[in-house]
C-alpha positions in Angstrom: 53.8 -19.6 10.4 54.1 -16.4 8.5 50.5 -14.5 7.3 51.8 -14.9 3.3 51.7 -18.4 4.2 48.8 -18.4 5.9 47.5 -16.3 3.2 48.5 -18.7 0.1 46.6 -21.2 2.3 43.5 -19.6 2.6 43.4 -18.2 -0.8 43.6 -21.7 -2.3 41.0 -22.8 -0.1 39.2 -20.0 -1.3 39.3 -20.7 -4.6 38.6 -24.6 -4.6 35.5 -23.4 -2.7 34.0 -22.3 -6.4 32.3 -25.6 -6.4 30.0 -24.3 -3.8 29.7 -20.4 -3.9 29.2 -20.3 -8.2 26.2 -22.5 -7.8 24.9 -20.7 -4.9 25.2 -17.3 -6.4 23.5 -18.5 -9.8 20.5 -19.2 -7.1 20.7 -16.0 -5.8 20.4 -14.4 -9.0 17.9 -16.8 -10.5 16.1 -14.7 -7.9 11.9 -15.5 -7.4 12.6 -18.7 -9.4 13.9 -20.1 -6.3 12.3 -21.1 -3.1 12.9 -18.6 -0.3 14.6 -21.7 1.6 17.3 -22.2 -1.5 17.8 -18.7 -1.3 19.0 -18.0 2.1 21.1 -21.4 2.1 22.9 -19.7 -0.9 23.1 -16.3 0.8 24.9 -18.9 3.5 27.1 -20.0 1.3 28.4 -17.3 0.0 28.8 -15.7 3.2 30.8 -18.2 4.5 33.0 -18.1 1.5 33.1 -14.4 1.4 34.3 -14.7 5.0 37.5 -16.8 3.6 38.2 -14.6 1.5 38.3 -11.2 3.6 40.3 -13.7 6.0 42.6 -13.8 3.3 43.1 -10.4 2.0 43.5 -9.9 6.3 46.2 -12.2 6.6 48.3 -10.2 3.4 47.7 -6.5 4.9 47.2 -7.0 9.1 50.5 -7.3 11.3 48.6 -9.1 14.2 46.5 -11.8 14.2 43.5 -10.9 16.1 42.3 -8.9 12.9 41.4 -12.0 10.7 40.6 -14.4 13.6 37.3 -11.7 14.4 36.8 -11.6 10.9 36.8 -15.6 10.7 34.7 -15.9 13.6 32.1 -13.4 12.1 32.0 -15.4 9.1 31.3 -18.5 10.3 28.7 -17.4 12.7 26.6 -15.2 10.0 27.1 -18.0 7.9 25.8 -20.7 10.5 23.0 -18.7 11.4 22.0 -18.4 7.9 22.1 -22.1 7.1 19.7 -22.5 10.3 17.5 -20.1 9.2 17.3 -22.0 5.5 16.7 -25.0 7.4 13.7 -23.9 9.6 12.0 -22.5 6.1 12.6 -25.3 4.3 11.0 -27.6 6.9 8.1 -24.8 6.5 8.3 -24.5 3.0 8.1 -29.1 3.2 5.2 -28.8 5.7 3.4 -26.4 3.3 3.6 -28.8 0.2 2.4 -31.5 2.1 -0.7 -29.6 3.5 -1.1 -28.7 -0.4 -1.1 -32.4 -1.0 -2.6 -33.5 1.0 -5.8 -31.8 0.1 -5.6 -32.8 -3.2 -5.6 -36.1 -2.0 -2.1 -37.3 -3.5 1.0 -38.7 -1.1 4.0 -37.9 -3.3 6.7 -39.7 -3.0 10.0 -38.6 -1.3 12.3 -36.3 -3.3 15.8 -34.8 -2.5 19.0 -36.3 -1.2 18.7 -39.7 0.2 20.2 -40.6 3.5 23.7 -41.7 2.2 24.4 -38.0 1.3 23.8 -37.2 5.2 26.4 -40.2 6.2 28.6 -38.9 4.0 28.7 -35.4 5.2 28.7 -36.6 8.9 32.0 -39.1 8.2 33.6 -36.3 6.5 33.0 -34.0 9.0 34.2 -36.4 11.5 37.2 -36.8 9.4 38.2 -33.5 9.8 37.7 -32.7 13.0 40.0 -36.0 13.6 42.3 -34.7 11.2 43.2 -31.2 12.3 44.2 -31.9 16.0 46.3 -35.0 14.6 48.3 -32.5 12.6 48.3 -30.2 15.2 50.0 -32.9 17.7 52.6 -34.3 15.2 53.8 -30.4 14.3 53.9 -29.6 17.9 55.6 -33.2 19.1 57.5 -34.0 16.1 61.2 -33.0 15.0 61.5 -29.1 14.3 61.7 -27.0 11.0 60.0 -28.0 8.0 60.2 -31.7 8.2 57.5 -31.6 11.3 54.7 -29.7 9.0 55.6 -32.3 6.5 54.9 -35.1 8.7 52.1 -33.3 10.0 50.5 -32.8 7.0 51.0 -36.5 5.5 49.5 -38.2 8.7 46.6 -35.2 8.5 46.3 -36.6 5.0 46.5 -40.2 6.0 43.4 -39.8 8.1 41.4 -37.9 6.0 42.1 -40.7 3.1 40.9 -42.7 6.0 37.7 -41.2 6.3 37.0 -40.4 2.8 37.1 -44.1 2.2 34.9 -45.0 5.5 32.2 -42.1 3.6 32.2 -43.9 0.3 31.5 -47.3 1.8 28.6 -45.9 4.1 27.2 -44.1 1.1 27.3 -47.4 -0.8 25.5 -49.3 2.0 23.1 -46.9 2.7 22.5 -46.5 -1.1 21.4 -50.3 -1.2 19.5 -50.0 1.3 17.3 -47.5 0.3 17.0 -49.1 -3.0 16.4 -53.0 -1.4 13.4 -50.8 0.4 12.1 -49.0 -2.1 11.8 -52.4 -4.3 9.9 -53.9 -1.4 7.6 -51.3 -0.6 6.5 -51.1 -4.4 8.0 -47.4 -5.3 8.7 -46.3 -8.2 11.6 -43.9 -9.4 13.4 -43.3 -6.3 16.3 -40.8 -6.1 18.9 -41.0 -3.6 
C-alpha cells in the first residue's frame, strides 16, 4: 500500500473523528466550568486525535514507515495514559460528592451512563479487534491485486455489521433491565 493511500485513509478517519475531538475541545475551553476529571478525558481525546492527524501529514511527507508508526505509537500511549489518569480523578472526584452527601444526609440517586453504554463499547470494541485480523487474512490469503482488498474489506465490513447489531441488542436488553429495576426498587427519573 502506498503512504497517499494510507494517508487518504487516515485523514478520513481523522475527520469523522470531529464527533469526538469538537466536543472535547469545547470542554477544554469551557475551562474551570468543568470538572478536572472532564478536562483531562478531553485533553485525551484530543491527543489521541491529534496523534491521527500528525500520522497523517507523516504518511504524505516521510519515505519510510518507521516515522509515523513512532508517531502512532506516541499517540496512543499519551492518549491512554491520559484517559487513565481521568478515570482515577473521576473516581476521586465521585468519592468526594458522596462524602459531601453523605453528610448532608441525602443518597442521591445514580447519574451518568447506564450499563448498556459500557456493553456497547465493549461489543464494539470486540468487533474491531475481530474485524481487522479478518481483513488482514482474506488480503493476505485471497486472489491478488485489487480484488483481495475488496474482499477483504467487505467481509471486514460483514463482521463489524455483525457486531454493531450484537451492541444494539445488548444495549436494548440491558436498557430494560435497568428500567424493570428501577420500577421495582421505587426510583424515580432514572437515566441510562
Amino acid at each position: 500500500m502506498s503512504h497517499a493511500v494510507a494517508a487518504l485513509g487516515t485523514g478520513a478517519f481523522a475527520v469523522a473523528g470531529c464527533v469526538w475531538y469538537v466536543p472535547a475541545l469545547a470542554d477544554l475551553r469551557a475551562g474551570a466550568d468543568r470538572p478536572d476529571s472532564r478536562r483531562i478525558a478531553a485533553a485525551a481525546c484530543v491527543t489521541g486525535w491529534a496523534g491521527v492527524g500528525a500520522v497523517t501529514v507523516l504518511l504524505l511527507l516521510a519515505d519510510g514507515w518507521w516515522a509515523p508508526a513512532v508517531v502512532a505509537v506516541v499517540g496512543a500511549v499519551a492518549s491512554a495514559t491520559l484517559h487513565l489518569y481521568a478515570a482515577a480523578q473521576r473516581r476521586r472526584e465521585t468519592r468526594e460528592a458522596a462524602r459531601h452527601w453523605t453528610r448532608l444526609g441525602h443518597v442521591p440517586s445514580p447519574a451518568g451512563p447506564g450499563r448498556s453504554r459500557s456493553v456497547v463499547a465493549a461489543v464494539l470494541v470486540c468487533g474491531m479487534v475481530v474485524s481487522v485480523p479478518v481483513a488482514v487474512w482474506q488480503a493476505v490469503s485471497g486472489p491478488g491485486g485489487g480484488a483481495g482488498w475488496a474482499v477483504a474489506a467487505v467481509t471486514s465490513a460483514a463482521v463489524m455489521g455483525v457486531f454493531l447489531v450484537a451492541a444494539g441488542l445488548c444495549a436494548r436488553a440491558t436498557d430494560r433491565v435497568a428500567r424493570r429495576t428501577a420500577v421495582t426498587t421505587g426510583r424515580k427519573g432514572f437515566r441510562s
